[in-house]
C-alpha positions in Angstrom: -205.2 -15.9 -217.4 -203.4 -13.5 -215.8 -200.6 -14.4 -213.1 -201.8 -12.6 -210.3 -205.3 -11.0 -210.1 -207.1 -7.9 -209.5 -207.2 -8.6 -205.9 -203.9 -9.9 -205.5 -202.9 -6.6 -207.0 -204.4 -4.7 -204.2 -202.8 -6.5 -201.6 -199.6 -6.4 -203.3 -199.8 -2.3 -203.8 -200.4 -1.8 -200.6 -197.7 -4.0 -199.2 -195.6 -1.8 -202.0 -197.1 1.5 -200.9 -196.2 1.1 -196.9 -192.4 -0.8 -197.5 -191.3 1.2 -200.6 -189.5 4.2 -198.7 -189.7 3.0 -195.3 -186.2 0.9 -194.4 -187.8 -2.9 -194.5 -187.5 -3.7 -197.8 -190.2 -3.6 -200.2 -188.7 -6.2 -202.4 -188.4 -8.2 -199.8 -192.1 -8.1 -198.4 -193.5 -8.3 -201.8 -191.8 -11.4 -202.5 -193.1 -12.9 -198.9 -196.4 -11.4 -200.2 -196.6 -13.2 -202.9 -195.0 -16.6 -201.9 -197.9 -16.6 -198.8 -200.9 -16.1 -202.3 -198.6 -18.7 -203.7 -197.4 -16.8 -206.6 -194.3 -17.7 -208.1 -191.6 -15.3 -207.1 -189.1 -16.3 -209.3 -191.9 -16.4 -212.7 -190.8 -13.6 -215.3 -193.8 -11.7 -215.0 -194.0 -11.0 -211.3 -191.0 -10.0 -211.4 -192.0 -7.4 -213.7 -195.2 -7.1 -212.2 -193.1 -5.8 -208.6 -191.1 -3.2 -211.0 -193.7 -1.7 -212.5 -195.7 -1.3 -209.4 -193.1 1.0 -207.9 -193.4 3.0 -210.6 -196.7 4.0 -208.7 -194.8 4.8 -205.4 -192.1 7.3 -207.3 -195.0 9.5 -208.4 -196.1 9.4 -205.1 -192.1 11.2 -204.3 -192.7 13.3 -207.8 -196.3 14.8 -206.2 -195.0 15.1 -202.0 -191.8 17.1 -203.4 -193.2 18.6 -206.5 -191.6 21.7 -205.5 -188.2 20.9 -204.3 -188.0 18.5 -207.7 -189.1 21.8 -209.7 -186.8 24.0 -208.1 -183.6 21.5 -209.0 -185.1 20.8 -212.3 -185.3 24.5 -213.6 -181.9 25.4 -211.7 -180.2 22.3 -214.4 -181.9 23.8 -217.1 -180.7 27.0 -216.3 -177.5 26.0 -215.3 -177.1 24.4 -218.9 -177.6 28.0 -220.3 -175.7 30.3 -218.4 -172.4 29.3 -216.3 -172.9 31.2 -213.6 -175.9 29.7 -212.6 -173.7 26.3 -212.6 -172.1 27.8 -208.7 -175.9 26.7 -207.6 -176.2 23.8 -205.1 -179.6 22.7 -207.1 -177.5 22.3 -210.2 -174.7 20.6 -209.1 -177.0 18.1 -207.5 -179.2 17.5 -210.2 -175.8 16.5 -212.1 -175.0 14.2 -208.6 -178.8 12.4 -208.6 -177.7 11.5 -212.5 -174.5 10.3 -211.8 -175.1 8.2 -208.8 -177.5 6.3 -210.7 -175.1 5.0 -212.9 -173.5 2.3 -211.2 -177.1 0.3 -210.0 -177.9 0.8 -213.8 -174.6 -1.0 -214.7 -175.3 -3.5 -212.1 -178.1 -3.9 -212.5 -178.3 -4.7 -216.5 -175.6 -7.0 -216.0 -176.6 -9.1 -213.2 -180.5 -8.9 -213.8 -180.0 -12.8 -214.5 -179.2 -13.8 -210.6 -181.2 -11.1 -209.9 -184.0 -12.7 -211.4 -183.4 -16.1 -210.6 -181.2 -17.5 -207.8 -181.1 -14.0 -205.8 -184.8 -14.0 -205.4 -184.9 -16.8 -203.1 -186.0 -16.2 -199.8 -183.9 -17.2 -198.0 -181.5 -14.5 -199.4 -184.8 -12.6 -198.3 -184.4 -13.5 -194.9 -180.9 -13.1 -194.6 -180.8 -9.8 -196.1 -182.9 -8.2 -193.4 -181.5 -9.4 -191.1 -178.0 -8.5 -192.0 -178.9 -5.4 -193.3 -180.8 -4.8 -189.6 -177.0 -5.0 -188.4 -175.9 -2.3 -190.9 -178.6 0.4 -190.2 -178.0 -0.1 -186.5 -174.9 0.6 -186.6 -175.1 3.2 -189.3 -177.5 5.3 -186.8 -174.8 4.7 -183.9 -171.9 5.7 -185.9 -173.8 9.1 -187.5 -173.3 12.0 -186.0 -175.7 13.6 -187.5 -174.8 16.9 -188.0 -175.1 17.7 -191.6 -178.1 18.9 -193.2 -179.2 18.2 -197.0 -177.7 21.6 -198.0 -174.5 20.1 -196.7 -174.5 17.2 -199.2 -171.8 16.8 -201.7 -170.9 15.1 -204.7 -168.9 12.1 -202.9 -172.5 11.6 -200.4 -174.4 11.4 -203.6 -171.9 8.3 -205.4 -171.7 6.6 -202.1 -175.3 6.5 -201.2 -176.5 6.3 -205.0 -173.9 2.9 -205.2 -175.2 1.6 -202.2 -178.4 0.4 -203.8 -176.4 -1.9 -205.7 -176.7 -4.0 -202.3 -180.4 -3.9 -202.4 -180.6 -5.0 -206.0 -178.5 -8.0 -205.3 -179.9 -8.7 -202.5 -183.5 -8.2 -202.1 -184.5 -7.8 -198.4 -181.7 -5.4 -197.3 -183.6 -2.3 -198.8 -182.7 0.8 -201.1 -184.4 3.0 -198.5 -182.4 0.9 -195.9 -178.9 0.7 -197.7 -179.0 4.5 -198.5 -180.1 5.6 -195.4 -177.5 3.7 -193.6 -175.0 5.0 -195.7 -175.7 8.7 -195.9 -175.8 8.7 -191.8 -172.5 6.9 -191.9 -171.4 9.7 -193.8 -173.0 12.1 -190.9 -176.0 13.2 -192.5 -178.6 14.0 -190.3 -181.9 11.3 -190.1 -183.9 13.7 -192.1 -181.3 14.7 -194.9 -180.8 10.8 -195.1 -184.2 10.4 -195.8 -184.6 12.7 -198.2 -181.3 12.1 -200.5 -182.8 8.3 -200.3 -186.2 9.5 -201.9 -184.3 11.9 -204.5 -182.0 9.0 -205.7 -184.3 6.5 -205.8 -186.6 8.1 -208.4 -184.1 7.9 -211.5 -183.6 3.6 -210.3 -187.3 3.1 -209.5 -188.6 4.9 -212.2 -185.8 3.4 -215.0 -186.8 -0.1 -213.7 -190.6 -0.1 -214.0 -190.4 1.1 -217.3 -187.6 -1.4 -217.9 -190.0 -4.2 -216.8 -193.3 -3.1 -218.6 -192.6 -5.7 -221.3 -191.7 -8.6 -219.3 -194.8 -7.8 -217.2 -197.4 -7.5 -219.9 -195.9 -9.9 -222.4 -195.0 -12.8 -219.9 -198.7 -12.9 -217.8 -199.9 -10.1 -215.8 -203.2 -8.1 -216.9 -203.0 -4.4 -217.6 -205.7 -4.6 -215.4 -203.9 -5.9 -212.0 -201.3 -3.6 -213.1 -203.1 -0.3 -213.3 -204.9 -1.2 -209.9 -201.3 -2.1 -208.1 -199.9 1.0 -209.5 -202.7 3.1 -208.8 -202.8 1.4 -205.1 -199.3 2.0 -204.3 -199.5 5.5 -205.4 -202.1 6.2 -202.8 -200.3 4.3 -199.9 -196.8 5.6 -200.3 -197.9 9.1 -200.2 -199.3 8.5 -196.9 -196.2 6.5 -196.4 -194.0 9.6 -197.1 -195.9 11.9 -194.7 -195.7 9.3 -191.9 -191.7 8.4 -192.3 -190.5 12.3 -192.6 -192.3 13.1 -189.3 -190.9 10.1 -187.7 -187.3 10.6 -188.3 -187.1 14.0 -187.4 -187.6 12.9 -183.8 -186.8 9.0 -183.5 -183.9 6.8 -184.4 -183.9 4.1 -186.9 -184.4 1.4 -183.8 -187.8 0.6 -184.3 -187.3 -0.6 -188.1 -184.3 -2.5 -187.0 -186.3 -4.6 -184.6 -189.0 -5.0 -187.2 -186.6 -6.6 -189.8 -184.9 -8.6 -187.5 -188.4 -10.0 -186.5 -190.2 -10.5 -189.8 -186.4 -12.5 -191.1 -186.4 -14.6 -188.1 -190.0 -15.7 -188.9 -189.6 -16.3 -192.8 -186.7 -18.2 -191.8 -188.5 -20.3 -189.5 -191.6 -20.4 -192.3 -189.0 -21.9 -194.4 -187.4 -24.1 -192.3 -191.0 -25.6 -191.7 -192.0 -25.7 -195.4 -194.5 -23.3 -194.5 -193.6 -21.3 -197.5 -191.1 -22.7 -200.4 -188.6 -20.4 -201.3 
């Protein structure tokens, strides 16, 4: 029998779908997610299962900016043929997206076994978003966002790109959250933030459901509640996307912060009750 079910899979892609690219953490709400249908966060194959999912939420990023990813993607190539097309912004930041997902690969290989086990408490949950509430609020004070995404260089793009390593230790502070924080520390503007966020996070995302498949097929989980969580996600974060570009272009990052800080403060008290195990 599989681990988690068709159903289950629904709810779980849509929780994946809205959190993936907004700053909350989708790690972190899929694990609350599945610890209130009393799925085992910690078990092998949900662990996988939450990869792979996200998988579904990158092509939702490949199709919204098909033709900003096309235009980088035939500037490389072209760059790789003739040097002078090399002087191009698109090609040196197709090299950048590469090289700033080194590190969280790194990282990530060699600490996937806290990851996997002890860091996916949730109490690390909790605390994460609430810490990481701290860091985006003052990330959105500090930025004086006045750079645009043409203005990026190749020092934004290792900064922000190693600053997922905080959301892979510790789920609940956020990719979206951690990069977004960091590239308006570094004075990007809210929507060029955004943006560099959803460009670095396709290599990561994409490298890690892929990396997962196995685990999440051979350890429990259906290729049925995976197509349908994928599929679901997919659908949401396009929406998703739409929604959060719009937002940032004319509002700070406040609301999210007082979400996080909220939805931590009641997982810790959940947990503190016994409410939910972590």
């Amino acid at each position: 029998m599989s681990a988690i079910s068709v159903g289950q899979a629904v709810v779980l892609g849509v929780v994946e779908g809205v959190t993936e690219f907004l700053p909350v953490s989708s790690t972190g709400h899929l694990k609350i997610a599945e610890g209130l249908m009393d799925i085992p966060v910690d078990d092998k194959s949900v662990v996988g299962f939450s990869a792979v999912i996200q998988v579904g939420a990158i092509a939702a990023v490949l199709v919204y900016f098909f033709k900003d990813i096309r235009r980088i993607v035939t500037a490389w190539f072209r760059g790789l043929a003739n040097r002078e097309e090399r002087y191009h912004h698109d090609y040196k930041f197709a090299w950048w997206v590469i090289a700033a997902t080194i590190p969280i690969v790194v990282v990530g290989l060699a600490a996937k076994p806290l990851i996997d086990g002890p860091l996916a408490s949730l109490w690390v949950v909790a605390g994460s978003l609430i810490v990481g509430s701290g860091v985006m609020w003052a990330a959105d004070q500090m930025g004086r966002h006045k750079r645009g995404e043409d203005d990026t260089s190749f020092k934004d793009a290792m900064w922000v790109g190693c600053s997922q390593i905080l959301a892979l230790l510790f789920p609940g502070f956020s990719r979206s959250g951690a990069t977004m924080s960091t590239a308006l520390i570094l004075d990007l503007d809210r929507v060029a933030a955004t943006r560099l966020s959803f460009f670095l996070g396709i290599p990561a995302l994409t490298g890690a459901g892929l990396y997962e498949l196995k685990d999440a097929l051979g350890a429990g989980v259906g290729a049925a509640p995976l197509a349908v969580g994928t599929v679901v996600s997919f659908v949401v974060a396009y929406a998703s996307i739409a929604w959060l570009l719009k937002f940032v272009a004319k509002h700070s990052f406040n609301a999210f912060v007082i979400y996080r800080i909220v939805v931590g403060a009641l997982l810790l008290g959940l947990l503190a009750t016994g409410t939910l195990t972590s």
